[in-house]
RODO-2510 file (C-alpha; in nm, 4 decimals, decimal comma):
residues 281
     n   res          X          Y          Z
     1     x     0,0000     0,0000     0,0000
     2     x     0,1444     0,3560    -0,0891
     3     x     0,1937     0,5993     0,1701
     4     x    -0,0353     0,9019     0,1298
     5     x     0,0734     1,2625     0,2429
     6     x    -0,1004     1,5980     0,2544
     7     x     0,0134     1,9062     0,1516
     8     x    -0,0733     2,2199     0,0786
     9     x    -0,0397     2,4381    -0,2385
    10     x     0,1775     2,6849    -0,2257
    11     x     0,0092     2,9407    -0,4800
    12     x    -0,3671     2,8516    -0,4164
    13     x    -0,3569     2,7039    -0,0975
    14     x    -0,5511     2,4364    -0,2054
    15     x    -0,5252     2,0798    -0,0369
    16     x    -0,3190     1,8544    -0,2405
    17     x    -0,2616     1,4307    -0,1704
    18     x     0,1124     1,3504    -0,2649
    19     x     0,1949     0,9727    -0,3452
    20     x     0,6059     0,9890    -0,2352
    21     x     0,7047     0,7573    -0,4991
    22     x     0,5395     1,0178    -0,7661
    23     x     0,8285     1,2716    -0,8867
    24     x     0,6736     1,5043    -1,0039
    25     x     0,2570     1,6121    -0,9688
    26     x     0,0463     1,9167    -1,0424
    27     x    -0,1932     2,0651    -0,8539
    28     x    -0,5522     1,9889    -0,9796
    29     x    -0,6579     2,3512    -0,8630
    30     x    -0,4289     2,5417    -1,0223
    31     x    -0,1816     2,3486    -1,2277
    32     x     0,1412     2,4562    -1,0409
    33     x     0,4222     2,1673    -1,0648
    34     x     0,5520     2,0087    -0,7849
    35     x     0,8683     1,7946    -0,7184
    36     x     0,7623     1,5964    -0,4691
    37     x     1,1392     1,5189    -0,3421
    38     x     1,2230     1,8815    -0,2988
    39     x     0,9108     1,8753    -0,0613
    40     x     0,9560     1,5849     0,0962
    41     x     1,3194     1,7295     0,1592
    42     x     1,2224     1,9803     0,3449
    43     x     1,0135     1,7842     0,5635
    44     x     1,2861     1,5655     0,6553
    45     x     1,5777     1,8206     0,6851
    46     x     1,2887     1,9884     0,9622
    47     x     1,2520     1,7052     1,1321
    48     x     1,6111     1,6213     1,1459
    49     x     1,6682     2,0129     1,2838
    50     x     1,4337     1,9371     1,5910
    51     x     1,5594     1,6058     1,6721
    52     x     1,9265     1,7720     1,6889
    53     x     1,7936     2,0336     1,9392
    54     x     1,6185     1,7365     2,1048
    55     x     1,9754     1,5782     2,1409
    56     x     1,8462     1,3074     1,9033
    57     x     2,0922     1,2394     1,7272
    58     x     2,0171     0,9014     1,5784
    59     x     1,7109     1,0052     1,4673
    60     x     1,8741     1,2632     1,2718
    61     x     2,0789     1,1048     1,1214
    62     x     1,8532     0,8789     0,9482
    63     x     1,6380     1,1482     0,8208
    64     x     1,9868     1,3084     0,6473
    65     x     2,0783     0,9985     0,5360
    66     x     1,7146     0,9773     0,3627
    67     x     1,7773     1,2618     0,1949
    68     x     2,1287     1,2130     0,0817
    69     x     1,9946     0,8536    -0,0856
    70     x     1,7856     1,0518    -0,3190
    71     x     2,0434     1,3775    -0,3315
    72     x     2,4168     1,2647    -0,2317
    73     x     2,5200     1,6332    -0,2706
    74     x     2,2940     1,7778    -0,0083
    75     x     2,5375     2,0346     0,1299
    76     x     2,2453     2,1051     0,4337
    77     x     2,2428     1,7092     0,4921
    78     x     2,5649     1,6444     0,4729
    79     x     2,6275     1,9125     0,7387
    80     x     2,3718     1,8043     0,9400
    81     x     2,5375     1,4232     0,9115
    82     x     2,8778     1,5998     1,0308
    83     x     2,7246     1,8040     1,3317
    84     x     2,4958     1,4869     1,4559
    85     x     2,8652     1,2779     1,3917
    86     x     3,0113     1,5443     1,6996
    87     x     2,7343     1,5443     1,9105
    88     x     2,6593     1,9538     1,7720
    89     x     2,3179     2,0369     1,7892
    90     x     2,3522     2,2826     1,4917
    91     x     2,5654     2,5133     1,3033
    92     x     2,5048     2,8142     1,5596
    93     x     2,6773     2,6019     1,8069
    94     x     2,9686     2,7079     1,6544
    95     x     2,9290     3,1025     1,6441
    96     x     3,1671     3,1418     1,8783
    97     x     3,5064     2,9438     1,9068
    98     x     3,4523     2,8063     2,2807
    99     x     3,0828     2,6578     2,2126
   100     x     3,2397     2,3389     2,0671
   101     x     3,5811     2,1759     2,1446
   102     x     3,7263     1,8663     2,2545
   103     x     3,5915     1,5524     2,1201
   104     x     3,3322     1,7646     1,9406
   105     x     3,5643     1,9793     1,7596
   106     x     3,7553     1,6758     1,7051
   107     x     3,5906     1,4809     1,4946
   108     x     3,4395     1,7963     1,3223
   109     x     3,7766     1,8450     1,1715
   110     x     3,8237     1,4693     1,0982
   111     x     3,5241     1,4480     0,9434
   112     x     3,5450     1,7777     0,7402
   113     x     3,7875     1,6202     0,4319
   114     x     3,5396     1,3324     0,3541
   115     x     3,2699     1,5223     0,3608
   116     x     3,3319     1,8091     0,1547
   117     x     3,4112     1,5318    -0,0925
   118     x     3,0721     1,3821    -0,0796
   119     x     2,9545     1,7174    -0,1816
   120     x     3,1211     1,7628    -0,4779
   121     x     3,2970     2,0411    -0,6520
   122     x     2,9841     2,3056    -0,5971
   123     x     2,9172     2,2121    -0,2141
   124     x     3,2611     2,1238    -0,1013
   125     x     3,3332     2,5229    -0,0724
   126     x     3,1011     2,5519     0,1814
   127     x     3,2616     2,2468     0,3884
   128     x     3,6404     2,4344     0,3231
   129     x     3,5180     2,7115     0,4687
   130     x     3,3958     2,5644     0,7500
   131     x     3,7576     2,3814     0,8043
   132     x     3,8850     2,7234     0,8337
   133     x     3,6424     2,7762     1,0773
   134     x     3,7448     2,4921     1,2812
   135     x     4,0954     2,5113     1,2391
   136     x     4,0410     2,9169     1,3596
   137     x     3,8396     2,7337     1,6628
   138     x     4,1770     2,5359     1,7669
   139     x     4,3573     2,8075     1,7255
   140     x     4,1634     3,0453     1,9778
   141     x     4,1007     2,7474     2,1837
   142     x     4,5240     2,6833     2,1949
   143     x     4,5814     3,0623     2,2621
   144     x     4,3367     3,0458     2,5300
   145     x     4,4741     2,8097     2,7167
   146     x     4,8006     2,9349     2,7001
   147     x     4,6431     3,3207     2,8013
   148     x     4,4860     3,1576     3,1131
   149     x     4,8948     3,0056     3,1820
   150     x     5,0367     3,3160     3,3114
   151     x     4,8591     3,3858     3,6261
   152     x     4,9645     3,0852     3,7836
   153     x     5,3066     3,1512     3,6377
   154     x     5,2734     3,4648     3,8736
   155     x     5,1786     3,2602     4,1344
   156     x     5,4477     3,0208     4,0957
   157     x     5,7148     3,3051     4,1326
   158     x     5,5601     3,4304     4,4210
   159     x     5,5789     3,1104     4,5836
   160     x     5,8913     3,0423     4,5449
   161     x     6,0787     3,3837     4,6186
   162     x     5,8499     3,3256     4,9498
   163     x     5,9093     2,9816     4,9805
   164     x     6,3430     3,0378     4,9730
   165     x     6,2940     3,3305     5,2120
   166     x     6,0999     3,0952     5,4614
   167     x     6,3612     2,8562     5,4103
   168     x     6,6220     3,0923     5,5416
   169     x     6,4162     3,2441     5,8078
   170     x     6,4117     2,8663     5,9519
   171     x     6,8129     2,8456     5,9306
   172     x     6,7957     3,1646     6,1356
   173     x     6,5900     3,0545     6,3685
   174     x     6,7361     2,7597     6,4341
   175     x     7,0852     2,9259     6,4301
   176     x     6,9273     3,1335     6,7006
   177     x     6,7958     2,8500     6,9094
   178     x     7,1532     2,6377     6,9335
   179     x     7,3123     2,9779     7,0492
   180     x     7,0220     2,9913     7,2817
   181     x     7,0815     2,7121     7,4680
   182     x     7,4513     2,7212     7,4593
   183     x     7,4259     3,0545     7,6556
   184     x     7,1913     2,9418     7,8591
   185     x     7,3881     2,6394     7,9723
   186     x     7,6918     2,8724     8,0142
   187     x     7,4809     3,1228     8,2261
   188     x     7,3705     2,8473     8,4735
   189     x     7,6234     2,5928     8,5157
   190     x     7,9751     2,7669     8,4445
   191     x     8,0206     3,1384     8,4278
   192     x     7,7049     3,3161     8,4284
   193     x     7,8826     3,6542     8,2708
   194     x     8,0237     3,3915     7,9657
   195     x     7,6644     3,2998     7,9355
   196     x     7,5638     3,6766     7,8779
   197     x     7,8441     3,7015     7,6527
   198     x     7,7221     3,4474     7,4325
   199     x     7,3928     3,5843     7,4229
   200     x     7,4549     3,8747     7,3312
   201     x     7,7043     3,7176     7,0576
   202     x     7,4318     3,5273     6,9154
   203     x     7,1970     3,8123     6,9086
   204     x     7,4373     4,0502     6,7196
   205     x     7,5390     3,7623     6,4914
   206     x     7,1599     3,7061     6,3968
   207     x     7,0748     4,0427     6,3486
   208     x     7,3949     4,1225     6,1410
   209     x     7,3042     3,7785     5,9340
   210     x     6,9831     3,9264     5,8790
   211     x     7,1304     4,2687     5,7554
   212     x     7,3381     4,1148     5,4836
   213     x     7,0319     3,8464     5,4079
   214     x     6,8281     4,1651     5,3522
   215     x     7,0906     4,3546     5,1604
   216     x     7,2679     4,0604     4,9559
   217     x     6,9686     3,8052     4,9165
   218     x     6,6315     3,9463     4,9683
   219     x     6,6994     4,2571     4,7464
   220     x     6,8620     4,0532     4,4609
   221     x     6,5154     3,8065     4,4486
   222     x     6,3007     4,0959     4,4741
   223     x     6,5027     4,2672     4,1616
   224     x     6,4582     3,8895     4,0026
   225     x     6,0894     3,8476     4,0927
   226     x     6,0400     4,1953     3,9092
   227     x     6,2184     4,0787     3,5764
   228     x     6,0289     3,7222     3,6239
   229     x     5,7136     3,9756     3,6050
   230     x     5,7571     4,2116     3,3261
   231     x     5,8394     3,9312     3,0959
   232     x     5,5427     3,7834     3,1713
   233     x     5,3148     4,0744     3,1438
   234     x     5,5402     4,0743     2,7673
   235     x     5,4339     3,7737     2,7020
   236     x     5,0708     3,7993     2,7946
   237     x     5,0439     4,1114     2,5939
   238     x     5,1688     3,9436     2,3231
   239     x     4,8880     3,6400     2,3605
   240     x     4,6664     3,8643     2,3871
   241     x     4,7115     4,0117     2,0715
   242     x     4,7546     3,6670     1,9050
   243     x     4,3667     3,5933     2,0360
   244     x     4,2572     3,9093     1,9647
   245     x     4,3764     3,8237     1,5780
   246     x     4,2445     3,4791     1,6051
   247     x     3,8839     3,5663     1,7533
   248     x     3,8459     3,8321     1,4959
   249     x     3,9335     3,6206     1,1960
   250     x     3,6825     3,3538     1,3610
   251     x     3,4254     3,6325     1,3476
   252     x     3,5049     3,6929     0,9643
   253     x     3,5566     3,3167     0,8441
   254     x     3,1774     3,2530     1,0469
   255     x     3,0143     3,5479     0,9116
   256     x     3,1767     3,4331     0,4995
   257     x     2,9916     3,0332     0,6023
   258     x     2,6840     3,2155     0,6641
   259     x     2,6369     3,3831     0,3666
   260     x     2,7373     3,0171     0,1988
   261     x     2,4515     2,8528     0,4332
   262     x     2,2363     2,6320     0,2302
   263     x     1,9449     2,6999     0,4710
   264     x     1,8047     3,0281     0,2395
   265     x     1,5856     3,2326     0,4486
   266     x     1,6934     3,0220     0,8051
   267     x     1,7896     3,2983     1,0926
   268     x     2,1148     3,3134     1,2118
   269     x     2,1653     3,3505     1,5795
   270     x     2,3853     3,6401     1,6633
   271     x     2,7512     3,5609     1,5208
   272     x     3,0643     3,6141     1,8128
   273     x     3,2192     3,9311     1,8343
   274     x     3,5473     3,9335     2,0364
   275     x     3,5975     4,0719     2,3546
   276     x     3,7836     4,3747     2,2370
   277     x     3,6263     4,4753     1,9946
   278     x     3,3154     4,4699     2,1477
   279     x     3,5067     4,7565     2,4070
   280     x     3,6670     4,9151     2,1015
   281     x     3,2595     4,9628     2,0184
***
């Protein structure tokens, strides 16, 4: 038995019953031709769109791969193949270049050769362009990560300037301790005046230690600590004009695939501007 569908006329608005394995019908109130894939492509692609927001991804898939049996050069179901392949729930998802990574982003960019092949020498533009895309995504995504590096290299100097002077504090104090007792075992069992003596030695010899610590050590790591930190605000600068560059040639290569989008007439969520130049604005 043939599956029966309804649909509706797009000039008259009359009702019109669509057998699927027909190719191509007219409307009997009107006349207006009808390719009843095109239509039923549609369908399917819409479908396939709310299942991905759905998380569906299996049941996406087989509605793409319906379509590609009948049109292997779909460049809207061959993206939508590629996306469900990632786990992305559409092309939006990748307005900015955070949205998708990992795994994801992964096998977007594995996937991305074969693909544009499938779509043959008219499509596979659209699919290079969106390898720029995700090879602009890495990019951002590497810079980031190294961007979000340098505080902790802060830290990490910090530490250890205060980590070498707590060392040394410890050697003084335990310095101070042994010299500590010796006077006091001088001051009570032998010559109570040696005992002072010694004291007042080990006193002096600390504080003078100290001094020179202050003078000859400290000093010399807090000059080092400084030069640690200006080449690392350097550095950081200098990432942060490398992501700057990469964010806003995300923005550009995005903004070039959605003027390619197959989708005609589908709204585009609001593409990612970067950070600066949003200020800059």
């Amino acid at each position: 038995m043939r599956e029966l569908v309804s649909y509706t006329c797009s000039t008259c608005a009359g009702a019109l019953i669509v057998d699927r394995k027909q190719k191509v019908f007219e409307c009997p109130f009107c006349g207006n031709a009808f390719d009843v894939v095109s239509l039923h492509r549609k369908e399917l692609l819409a479908d396939a769109a709310v299942n991905m927001q759905q998380m569906e991804f299996n049941a996406a898939k087989e509605k793409f791969e319906s379509v590609l049996e009948s049109e292997p050069h779909d460049v809207e179901a061959l993206r939508g193949l590629l996306l469900c392949g990632a786990g992305v729930p559409s092309i939006n998802s990748l307005s900015t270049p955070y949205k998708v990574k990992g795994d994801s982003l992964e096998s977007i960019k594995q996937s991305l050769p074969g693909t544009a092949e499938r779509a043959g020498e008219e499509g596979s533009a659209y699919f290079y362009k969106m390898t720029e895309l995700a090879d602009l995504a890495d990019e951002c995504l590497t810079v980031k990560d190294e961007r979000e590096r340098f505080p902790k290299a802060v830290e990490k100097a910090f530490q250890d300037m205060s980590q070498k002077r707590n060392t040394r504090t410890l050697v003084y104090s335990g310095l101070f301790f042994i010299g500590a007792v010796i006077s006091a075992c001088l001051f009570c069992f032998n010559d109570p005046i040696l005992g002072i003596i010694c004291a007042l030695i080990c006193i002096g010899s600390i504080a003078l230690v100290r001094i020179i610590d202050y003078f000859l050590i400290e000093m010399k790591q807090k000059e080092k600590y400084s030069e640690i930190l200006a080449d690392i605000h350097h550095d950081e600068r200098v990432v942060d004009a490398r992501l700057s560059a990469a964010e806003e040639a995300y923005d550009r290569v995005f903004r070039e695939l959605q003027a390619m989008d197959p989708a005609a007439g589908v709204a585009q969520t609001p593409v990612f501007r970067p950070q600066m130049a949003q200020t800059e604005e």
